[in-house]
C-alpha positions in Angstrom: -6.4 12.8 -10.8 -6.4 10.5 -7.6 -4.9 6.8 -7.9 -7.0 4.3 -9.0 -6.6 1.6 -6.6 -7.7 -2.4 -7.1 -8.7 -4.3 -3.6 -8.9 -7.9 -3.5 -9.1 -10.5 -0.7 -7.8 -13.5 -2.0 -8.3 -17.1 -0.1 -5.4 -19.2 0.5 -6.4 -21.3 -2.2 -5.1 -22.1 -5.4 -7.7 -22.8 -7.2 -9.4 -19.2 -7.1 -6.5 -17.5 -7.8 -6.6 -17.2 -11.8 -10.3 -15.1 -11.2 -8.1 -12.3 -9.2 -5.9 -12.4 -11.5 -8.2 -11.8 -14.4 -9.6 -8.9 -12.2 -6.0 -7.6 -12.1 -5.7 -7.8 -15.6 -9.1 -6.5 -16.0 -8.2 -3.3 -13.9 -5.3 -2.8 -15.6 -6.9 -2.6 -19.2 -9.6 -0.3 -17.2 -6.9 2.2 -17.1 -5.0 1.9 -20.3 -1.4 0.5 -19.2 0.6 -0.7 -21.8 0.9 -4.1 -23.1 3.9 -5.4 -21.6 3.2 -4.3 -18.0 -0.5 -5.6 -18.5 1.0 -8.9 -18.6 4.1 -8.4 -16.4 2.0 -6.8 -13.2 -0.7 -9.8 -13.1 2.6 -12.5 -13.1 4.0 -10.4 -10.4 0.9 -10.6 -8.6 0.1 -14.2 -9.3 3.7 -15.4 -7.6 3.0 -13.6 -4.9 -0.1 -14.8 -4.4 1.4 -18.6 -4.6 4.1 -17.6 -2.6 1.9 -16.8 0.6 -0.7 -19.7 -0.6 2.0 -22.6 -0.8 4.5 -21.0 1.4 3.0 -19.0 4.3 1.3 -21.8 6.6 -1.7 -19.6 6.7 -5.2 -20.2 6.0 -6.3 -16.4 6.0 -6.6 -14.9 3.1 -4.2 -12.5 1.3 -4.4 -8.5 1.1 -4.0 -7.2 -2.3 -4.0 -3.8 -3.7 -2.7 -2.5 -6.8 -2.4 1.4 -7.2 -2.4 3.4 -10.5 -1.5 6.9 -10.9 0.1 9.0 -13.6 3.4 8.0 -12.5 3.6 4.1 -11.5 1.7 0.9 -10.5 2.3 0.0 -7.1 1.7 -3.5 -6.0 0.9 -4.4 -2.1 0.5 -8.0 -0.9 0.2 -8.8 2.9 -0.5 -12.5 4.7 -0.3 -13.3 7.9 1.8 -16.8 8.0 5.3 -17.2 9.4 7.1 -16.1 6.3 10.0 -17.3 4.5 12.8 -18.1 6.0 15.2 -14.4 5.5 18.3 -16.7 5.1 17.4 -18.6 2.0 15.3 -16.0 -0.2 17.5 -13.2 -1.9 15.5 -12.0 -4.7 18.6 -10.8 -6.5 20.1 -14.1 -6.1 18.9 -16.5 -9.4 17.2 -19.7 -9.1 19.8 -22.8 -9.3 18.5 -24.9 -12.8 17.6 -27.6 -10.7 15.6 -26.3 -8.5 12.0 -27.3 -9.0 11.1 -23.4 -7.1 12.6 -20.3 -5.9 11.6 -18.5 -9.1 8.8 -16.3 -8.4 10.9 -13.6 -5.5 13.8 -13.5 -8.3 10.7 -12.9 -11.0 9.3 -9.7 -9.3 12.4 -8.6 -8.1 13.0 -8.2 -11.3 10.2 -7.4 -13.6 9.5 -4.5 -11.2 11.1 -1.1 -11.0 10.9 -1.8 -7.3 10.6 -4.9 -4.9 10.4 -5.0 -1.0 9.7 -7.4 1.1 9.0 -8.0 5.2 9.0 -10.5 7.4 7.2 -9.7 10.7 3.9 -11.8 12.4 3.2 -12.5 8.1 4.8 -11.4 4.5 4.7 -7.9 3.2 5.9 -7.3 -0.3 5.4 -3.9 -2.1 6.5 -4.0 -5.4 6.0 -0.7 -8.0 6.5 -0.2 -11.7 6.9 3.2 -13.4 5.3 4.1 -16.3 7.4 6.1 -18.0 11.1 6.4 -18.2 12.7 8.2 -15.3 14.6 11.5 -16.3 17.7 11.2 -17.4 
């Protein structure tokens, strides 16, 4: 069976960001994932989302495509501002208590089987979950 793939343009705003989101989740019920990723995928896309909304400098809006097939979701986000800066974002790294952000890279970095990100004229970040357990 081909993937089933989500496309959304999302505006560089905040405020109509929870509507994708329930389109995500939406999608994602469509195709009968599991509980725990149905909510873990959205929050995944939802930081990333903010990220490029609060972080990027852009006013374009943000490329989004989620990907279902028998094997993983795959998660692509794409905007077209100036990035974060590489030195200070280490997904792996966690967020200091005090800090009031800096939780959403270590989120999907984590939450995810999978997380890349680039940095080159905008943010790419492709992030994939499997569905299944990989063979042991």
């Amino acid at each position: 069976m081909p993937p089933a793939v989500l496309r959304l343009r999302v505006p560089a705003d905040t405020a109509s960001l929870a509507g994708h989101i329930r389109r995500v989740r939406a999608f994602l019920a469509d195709h009968h994932i599991a509980h725990g990723l149905a909510h873990d995928i959205p929050l995944c896309v939802h930081e990333c989302c903010a990220n490029a909304i609060l972080h990027s400098g852009s006013a374009a809006d943000i490329d989004v495509r989620v990907t279902v097939d028998d094997e993983e979701i795959t998660v692509f986000c794409a905007d077209t501002g100036r990035g974060p800066d590489p030195g200070r974002c280490d997904p792996q790294r966690p967020p200091g208590l005090r800090h009031s952000s800096g939780r959403g890279l270590y989120l999907m970095a984590h939450l995810m089987d999978e997380f890349e990100m680039g940095i080159d004229h905008g943010t790419t970040v492709r992030m994939s979950k499997r569905l299944s357990a990989p063979p042991t």
